[in-house]
N, CA, C and O atoms as a Tinker XYZ file with bonds, in Angstrom:
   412  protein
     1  N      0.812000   -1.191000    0.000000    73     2
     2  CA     0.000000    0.000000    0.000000    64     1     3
     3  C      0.858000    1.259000    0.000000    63     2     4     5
     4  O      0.361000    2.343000   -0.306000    81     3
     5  N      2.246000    1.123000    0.367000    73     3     6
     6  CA     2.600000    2.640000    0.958000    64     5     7
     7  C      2.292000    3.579000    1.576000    63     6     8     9
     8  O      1.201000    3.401000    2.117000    81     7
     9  N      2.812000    4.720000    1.814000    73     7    10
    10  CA     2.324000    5.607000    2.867000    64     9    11
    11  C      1.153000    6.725000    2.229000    63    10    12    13
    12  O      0.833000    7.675000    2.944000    81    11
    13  N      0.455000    6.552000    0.690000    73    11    14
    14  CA     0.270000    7.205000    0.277000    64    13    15
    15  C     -1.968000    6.449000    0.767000    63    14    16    17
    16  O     -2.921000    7.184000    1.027000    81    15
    17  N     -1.976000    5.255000    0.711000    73    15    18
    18  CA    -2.703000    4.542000    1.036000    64    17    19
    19  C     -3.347000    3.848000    2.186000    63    18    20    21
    20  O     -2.524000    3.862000    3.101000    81    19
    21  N     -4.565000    3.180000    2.607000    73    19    22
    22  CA    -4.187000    2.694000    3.360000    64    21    23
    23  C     -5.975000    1.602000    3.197000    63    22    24    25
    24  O     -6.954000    2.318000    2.986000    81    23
    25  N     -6.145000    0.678000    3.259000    73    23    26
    26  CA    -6.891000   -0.616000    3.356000    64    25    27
    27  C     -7.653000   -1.034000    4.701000    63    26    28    29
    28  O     -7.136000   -1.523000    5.705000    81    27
    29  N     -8.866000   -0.758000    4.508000    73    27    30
    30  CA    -9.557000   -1.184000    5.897000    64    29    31
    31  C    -10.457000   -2.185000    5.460000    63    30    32    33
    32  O    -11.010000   -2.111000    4.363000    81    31
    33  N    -10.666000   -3.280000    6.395000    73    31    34
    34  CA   -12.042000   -3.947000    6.334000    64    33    35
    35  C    -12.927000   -3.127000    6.857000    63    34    36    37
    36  O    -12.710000   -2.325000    7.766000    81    35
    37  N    -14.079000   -3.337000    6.216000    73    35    38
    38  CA   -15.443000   -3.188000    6.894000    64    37    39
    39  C    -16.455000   -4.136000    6.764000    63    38    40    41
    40  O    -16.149000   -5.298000    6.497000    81    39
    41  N    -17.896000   -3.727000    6.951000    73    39    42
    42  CA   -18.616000   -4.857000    7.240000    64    41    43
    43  C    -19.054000   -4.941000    5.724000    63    42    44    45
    44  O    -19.249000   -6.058000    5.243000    81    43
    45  N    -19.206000   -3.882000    5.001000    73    43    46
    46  CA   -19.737000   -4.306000    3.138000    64    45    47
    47  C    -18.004000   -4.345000    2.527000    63    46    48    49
    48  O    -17.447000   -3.824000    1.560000    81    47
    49  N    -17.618000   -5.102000    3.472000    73    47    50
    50  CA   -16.025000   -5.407000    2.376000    64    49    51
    51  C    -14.936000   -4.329000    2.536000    63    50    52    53
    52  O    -15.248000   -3.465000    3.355000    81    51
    53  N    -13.697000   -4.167000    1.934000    73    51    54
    54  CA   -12.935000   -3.985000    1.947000    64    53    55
    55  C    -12.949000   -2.537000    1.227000    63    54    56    57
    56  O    -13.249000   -2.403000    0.040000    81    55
    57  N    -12.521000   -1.260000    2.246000    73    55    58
    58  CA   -12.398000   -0.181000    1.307000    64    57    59
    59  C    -10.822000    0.623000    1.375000    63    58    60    61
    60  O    -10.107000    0.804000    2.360000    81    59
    61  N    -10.637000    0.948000    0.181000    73    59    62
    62  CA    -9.127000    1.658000    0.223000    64    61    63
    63  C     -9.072000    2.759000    0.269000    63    62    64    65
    64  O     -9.797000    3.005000   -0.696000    81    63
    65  N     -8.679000    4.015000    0.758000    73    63    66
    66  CA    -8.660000    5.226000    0.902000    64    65    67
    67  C     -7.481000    5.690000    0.918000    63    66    68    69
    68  O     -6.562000    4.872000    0.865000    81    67
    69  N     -7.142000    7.262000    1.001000    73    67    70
    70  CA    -6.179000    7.840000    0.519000    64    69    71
    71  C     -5.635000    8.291000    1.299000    63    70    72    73
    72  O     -6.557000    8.953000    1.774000    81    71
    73  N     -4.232000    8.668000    2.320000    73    71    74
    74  CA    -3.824000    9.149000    3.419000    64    73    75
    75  C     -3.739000   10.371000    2.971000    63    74    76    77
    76  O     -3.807000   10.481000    1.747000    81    75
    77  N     -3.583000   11.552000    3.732000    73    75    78
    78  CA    -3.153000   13.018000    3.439000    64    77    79
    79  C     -2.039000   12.962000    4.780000    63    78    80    81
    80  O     -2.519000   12.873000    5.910000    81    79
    81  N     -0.994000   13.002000    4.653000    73    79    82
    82  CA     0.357000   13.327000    6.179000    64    81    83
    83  C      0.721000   14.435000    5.655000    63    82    84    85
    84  O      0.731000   14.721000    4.458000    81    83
    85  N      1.122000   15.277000    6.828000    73    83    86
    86  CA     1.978000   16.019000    6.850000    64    85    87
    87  C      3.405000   15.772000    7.055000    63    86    88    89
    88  O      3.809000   14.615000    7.165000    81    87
    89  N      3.966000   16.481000    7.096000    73    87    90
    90  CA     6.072000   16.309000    7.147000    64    89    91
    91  C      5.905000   15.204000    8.412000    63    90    92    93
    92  O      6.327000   14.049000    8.356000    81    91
    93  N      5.222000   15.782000    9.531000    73    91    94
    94  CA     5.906000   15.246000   10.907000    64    93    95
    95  C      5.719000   13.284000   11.068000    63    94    96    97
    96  O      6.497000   12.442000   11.515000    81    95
    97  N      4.187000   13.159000   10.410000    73    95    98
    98  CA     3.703000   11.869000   10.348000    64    97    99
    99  C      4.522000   11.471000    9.568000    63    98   100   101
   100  O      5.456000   10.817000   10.032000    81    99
   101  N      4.462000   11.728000    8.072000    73    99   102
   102  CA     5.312000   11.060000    7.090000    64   101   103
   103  C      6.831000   10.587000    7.337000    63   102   104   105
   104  O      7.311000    9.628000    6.733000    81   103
   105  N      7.590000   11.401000    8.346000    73   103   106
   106  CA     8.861000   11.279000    8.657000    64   105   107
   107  C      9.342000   10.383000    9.732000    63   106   108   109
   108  O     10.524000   10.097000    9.921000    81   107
   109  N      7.711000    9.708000   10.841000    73   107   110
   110  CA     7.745000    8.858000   11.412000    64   109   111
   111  C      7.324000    8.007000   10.942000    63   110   112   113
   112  O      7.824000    6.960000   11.354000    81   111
   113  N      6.561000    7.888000   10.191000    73   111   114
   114  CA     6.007000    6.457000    9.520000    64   113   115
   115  C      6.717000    6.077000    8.463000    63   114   116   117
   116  O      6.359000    5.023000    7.938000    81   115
   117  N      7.849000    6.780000    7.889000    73   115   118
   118  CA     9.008000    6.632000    7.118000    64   117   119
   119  C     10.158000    6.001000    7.917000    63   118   120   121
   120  O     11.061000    5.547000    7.214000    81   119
   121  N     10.302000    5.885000    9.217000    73   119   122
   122  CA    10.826000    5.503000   10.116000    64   121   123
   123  C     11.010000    4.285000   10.435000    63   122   124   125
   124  O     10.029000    3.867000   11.049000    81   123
   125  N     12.111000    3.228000   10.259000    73   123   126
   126  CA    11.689000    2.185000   10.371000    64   125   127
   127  C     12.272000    1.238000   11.516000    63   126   128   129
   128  O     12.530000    0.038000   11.618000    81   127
   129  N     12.378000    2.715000   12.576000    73   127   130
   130  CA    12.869000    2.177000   13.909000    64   129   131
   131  C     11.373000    2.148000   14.071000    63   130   132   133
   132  O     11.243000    1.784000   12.902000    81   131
   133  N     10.647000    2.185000   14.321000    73   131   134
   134  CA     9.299000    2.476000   14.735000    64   133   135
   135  C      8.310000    1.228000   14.275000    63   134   136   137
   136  O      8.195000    0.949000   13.081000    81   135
   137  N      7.781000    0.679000   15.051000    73   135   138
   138  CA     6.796000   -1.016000   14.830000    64   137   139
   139  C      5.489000   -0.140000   14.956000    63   138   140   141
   140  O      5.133000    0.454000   15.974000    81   139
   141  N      4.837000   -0.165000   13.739000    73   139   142
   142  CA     3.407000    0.331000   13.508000    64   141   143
   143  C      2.504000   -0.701000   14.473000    63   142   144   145
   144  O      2.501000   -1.931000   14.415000    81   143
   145  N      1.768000    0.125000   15.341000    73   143   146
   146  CA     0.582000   -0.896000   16.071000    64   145   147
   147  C     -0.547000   -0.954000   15.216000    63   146   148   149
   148  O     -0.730000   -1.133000   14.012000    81   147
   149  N     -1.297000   -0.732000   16.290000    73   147   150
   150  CA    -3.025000   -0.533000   16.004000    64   149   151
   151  C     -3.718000    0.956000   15.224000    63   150   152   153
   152  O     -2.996000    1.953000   15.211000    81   151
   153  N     -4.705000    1.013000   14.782000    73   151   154
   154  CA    -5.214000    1.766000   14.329000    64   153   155
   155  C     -6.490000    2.277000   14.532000    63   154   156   157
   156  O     -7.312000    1.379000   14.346000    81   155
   157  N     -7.007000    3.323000   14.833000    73   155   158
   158  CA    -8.416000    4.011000   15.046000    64   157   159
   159  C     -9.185000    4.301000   14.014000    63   158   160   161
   160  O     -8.249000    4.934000   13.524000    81   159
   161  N    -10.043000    4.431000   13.206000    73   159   162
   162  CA   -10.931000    5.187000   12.501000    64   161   163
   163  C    -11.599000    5.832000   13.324000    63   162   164   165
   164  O    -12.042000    5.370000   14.376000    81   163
   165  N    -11.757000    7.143000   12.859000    73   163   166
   166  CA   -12.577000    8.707000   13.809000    64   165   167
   167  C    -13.318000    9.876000   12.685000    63   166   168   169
   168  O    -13.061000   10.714000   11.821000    81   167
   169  N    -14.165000    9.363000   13.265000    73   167   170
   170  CA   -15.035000   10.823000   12.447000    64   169   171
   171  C    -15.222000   11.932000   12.994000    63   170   172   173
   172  O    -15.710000   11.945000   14.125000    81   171
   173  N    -14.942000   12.935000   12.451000    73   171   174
   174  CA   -15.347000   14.740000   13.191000    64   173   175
   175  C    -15.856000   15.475000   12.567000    63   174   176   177
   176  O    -15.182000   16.423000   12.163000    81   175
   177  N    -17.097000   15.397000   12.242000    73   175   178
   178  CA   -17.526000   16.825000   11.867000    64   177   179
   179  C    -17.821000   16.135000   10.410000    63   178   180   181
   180  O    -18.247000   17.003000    9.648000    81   179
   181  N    -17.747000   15.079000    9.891000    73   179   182
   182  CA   -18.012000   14.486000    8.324000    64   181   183
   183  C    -16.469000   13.861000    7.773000    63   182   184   185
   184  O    -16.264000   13.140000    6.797000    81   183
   185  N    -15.544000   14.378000    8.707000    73   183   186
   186  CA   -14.170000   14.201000    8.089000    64   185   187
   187  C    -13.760000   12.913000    8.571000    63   186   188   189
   188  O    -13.881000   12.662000    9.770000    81   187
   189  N    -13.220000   11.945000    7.652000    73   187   190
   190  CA   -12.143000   10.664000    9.126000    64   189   191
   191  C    -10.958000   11.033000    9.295000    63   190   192   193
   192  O    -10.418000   11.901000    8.609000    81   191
   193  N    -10.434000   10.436000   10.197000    73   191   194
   194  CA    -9.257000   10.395000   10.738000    64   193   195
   195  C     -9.091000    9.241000   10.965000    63   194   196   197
   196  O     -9.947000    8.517000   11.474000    81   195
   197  N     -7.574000    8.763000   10.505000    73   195   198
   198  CA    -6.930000    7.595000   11.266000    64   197   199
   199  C     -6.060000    8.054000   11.925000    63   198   200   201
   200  O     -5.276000    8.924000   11.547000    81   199
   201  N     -6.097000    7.227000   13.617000    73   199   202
   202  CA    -5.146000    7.438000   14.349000    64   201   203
   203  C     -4.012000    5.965000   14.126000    63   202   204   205
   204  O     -4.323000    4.774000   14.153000    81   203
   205  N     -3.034000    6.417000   13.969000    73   203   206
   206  CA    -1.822000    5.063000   14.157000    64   205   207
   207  C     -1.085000    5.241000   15.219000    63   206   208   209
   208  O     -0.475000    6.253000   15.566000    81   207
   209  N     -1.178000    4.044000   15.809000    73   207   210
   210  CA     0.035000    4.176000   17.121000    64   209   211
   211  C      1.033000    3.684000   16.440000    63   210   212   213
   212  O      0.920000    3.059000   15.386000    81   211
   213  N      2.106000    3.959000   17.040000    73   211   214
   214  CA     3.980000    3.184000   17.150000    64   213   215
   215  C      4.452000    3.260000   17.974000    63   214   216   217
   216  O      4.323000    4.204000   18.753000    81   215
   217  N      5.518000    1.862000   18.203000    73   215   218
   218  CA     6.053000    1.681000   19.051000    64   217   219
   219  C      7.364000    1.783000   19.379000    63   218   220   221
   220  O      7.822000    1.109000   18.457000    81   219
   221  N      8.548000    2.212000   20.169000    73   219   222
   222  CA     9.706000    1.604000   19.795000    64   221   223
   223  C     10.320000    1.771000   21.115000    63   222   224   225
   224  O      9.990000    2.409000   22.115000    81   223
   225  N     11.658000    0.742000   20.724000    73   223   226
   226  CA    12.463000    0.355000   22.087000    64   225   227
   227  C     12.882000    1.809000   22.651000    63   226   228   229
   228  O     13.471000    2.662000   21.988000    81   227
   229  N     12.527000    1.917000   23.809000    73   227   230
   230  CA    13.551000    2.901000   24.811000    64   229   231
   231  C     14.600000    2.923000   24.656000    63   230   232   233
   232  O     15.051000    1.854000   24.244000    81   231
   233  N     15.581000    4.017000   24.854000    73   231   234
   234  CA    17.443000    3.449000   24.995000    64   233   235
   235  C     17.659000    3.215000   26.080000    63   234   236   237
   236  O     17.123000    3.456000   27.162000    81   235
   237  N     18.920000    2.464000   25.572000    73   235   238
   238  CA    19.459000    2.303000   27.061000    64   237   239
   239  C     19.886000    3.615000   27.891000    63   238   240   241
   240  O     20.365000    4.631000   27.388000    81   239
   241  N     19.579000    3.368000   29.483000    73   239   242
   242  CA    19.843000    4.640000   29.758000    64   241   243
   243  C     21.520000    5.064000   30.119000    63   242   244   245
   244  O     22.395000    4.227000   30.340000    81   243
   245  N     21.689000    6.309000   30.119000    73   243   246
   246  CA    22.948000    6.828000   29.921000    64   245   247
   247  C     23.731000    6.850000   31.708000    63   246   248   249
   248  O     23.098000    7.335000   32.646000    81   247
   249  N     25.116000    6.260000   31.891000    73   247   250
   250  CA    25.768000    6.084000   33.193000    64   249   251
   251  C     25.829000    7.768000   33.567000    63   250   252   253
   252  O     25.763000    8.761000   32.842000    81   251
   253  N     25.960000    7.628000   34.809000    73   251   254
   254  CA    26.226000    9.282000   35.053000    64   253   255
   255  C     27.425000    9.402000   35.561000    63   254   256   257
   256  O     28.131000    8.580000   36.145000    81   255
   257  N     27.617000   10.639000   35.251000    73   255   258
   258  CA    29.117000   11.262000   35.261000    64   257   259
   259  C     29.221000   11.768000   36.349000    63   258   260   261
   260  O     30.394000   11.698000   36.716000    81   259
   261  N     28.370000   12.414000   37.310000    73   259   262
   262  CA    28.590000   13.082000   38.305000    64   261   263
   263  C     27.327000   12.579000   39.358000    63   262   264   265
   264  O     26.462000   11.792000   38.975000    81   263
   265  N     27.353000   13.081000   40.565000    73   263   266
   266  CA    26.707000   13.230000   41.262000    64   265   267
   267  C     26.385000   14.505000   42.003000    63   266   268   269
   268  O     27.319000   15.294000   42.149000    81   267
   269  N     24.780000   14.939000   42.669000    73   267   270
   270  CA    24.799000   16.435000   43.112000    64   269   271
   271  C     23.725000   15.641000   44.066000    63   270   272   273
   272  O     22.885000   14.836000   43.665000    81   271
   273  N     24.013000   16.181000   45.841000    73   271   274
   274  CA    23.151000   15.911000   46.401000    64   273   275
   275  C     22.362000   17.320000   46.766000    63   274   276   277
   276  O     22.875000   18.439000   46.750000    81   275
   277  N     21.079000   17.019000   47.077000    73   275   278
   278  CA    20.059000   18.179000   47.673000    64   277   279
   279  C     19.551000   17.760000   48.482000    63   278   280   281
   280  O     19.033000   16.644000   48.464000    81   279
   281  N     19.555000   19.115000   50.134000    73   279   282
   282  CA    18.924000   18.658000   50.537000    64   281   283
   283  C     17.408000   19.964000   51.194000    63   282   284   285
   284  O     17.481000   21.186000   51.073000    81   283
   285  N     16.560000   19.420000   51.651000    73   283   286
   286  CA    15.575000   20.221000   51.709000    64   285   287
   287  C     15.100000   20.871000   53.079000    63   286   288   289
   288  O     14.541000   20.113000   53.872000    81   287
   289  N     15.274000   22.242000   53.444000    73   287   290
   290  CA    15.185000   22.821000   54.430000    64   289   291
   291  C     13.373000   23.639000   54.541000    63   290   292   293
   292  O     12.348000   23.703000   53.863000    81   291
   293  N     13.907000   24.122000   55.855000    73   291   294
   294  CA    13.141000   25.223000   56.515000    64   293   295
   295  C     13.654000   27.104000   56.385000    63   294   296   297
   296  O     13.091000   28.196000   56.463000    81   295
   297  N     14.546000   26.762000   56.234000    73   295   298
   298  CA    15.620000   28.833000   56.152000    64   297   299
   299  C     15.713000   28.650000   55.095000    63   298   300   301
   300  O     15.327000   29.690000   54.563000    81   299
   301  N     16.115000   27.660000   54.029000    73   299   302
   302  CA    15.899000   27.572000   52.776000    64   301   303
   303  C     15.216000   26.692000   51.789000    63   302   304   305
   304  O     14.882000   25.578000   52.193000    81   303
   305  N     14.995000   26.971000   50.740000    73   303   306
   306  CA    13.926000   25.672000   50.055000    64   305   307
   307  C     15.166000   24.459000   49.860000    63   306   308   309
   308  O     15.111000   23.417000   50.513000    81   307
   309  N     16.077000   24.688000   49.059000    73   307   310
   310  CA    16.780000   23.587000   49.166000    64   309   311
   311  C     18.503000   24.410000   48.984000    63   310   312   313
   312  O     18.794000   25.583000   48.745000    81   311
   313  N     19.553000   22.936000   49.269000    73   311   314
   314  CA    20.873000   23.326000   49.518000    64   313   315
   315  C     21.507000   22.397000   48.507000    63   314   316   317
   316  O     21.499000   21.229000   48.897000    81   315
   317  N     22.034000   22.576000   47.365000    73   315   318
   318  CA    22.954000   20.970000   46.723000    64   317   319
   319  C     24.320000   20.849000   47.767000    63   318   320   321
   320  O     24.546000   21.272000   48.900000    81   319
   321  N     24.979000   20.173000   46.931000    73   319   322
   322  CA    26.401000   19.390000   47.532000    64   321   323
   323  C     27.307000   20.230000   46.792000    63   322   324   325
   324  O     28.494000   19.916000   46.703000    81   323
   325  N     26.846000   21.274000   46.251000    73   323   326
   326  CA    27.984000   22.067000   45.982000    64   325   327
   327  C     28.001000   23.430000   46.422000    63   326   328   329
   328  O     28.676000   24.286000   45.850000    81   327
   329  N     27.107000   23.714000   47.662000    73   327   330
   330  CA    27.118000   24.689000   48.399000    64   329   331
   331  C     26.251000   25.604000   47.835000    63   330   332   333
   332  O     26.268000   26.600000   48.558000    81   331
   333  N     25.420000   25.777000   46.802000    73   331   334
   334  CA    24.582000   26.469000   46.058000    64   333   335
   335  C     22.893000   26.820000   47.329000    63   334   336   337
   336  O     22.281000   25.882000   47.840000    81   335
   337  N     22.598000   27.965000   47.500000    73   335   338
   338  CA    21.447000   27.702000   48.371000    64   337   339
   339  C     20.405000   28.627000   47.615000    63   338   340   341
   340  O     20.567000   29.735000   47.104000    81   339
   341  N     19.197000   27.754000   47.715000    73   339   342
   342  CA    17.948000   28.224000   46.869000    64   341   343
   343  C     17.209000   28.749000   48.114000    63   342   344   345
   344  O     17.258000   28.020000   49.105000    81   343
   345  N     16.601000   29.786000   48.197000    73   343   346
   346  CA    15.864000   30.974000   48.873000    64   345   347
   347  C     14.243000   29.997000   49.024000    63   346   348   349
   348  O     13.652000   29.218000   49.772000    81   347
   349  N     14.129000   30.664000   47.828000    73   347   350
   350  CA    12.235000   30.175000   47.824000    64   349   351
   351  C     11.562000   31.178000   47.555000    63   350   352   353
   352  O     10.384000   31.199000   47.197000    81   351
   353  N     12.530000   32.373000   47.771000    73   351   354
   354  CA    11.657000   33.862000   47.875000    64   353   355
   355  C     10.534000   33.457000   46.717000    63   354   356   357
   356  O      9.394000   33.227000   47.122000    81   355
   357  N     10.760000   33.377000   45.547000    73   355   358
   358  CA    10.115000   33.331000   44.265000    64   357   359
   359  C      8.988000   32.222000   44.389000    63   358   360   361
   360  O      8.087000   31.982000   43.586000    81   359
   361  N      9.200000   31.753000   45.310000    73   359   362
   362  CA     8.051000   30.404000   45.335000    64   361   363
   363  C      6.915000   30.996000   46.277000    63   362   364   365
   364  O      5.731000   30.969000   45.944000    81   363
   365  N      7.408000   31.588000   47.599000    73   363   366
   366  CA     7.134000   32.239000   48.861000    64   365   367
   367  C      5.703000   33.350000   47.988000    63   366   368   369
   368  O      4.489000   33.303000   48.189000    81   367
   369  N      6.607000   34.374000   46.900000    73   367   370
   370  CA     5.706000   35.479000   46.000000    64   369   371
   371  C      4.560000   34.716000   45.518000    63   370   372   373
   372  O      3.429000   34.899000   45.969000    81   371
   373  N      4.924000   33.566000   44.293000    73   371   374
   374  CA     3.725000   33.097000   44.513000    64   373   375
   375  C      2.650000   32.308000   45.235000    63   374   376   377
   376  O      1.470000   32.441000   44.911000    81   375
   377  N      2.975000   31.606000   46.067000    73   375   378
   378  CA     2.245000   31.289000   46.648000    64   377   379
   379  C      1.108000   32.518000   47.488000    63   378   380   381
   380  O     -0.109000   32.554000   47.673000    81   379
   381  N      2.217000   33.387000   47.822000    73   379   382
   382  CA     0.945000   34.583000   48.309000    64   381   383
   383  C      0.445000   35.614000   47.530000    63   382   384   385
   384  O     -0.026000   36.669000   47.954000    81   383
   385  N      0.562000   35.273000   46.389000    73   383   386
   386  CA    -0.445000   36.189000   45.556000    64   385   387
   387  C     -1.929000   35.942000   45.507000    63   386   388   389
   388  O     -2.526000   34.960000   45.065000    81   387
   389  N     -2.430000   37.119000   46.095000    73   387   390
   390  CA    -4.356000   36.539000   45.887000    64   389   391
   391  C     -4.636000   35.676000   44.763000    63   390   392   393
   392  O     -4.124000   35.806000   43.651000    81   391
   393  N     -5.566000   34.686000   45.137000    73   391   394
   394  CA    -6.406000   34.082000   43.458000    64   393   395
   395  C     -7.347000   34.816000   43.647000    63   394   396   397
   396  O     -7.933000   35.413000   44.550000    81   395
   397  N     -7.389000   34.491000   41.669000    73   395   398
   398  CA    -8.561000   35.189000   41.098000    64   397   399
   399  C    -10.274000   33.862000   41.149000    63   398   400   401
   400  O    -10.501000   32.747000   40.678000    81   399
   401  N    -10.819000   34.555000   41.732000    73   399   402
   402  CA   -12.429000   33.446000   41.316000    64   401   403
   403  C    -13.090000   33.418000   39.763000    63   402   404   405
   404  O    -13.617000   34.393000   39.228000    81   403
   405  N    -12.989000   32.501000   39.349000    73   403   406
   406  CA   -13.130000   32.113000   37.703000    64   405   407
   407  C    -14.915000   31.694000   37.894000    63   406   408   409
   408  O    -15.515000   30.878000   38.594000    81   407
   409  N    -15.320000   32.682000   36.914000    73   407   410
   410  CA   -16.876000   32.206000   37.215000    64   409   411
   411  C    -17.122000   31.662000   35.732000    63   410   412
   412  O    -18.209000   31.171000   35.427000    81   411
């Protein structure tokens, strides 16, 4: 079929229709790290849509190079392991800014 196509059963038989992708779809479904799943048919408004899922392996994750500990206070919001100290002031502002009532 290609990406230009695409083949559904239905209940009066088999109909073929025409994909329209844009760059972003076309460049993943051109992709052939990517294991095509399942598929949706969706109607909106008179229009369909197919949704396609894909799948693909996670990487492996990356060793770390460093370490930074934090830890979490009362005089300050937090302290790392490299002597850096975070205030809160900015957290402190918002939190006490009046809310607004959304009617």
């Amino acid at each position: 079929m290609g990406l230009n196509r695409v083949s559904l059963n239905t209940l009066t038989g088999r109909v073929v229709g025409n994909l329209i992708l844009g760059e972003f779809q076309r460049y993943y479904l051109d992709d052939t790290s990517w294991r095509i799943g399942g598929a949706e048919l969706v109607q909106r408004e008179g229009m369909f849509y197919l949704h396609i899922t894909q799948t693909k392996a996670a990487p492996a994750p990356e060793e770390p190079t460093g370490f930074l500990g934090v830890a979490l206070g009362i005089a300050n919001l937090a302290a790392d392991g490299d002597g850096e100290t975070y205030s809160g002031k900015m957290v402190q502002r918002v939190r006490a800014r009046p809310r607004v009532k959304t009617i």
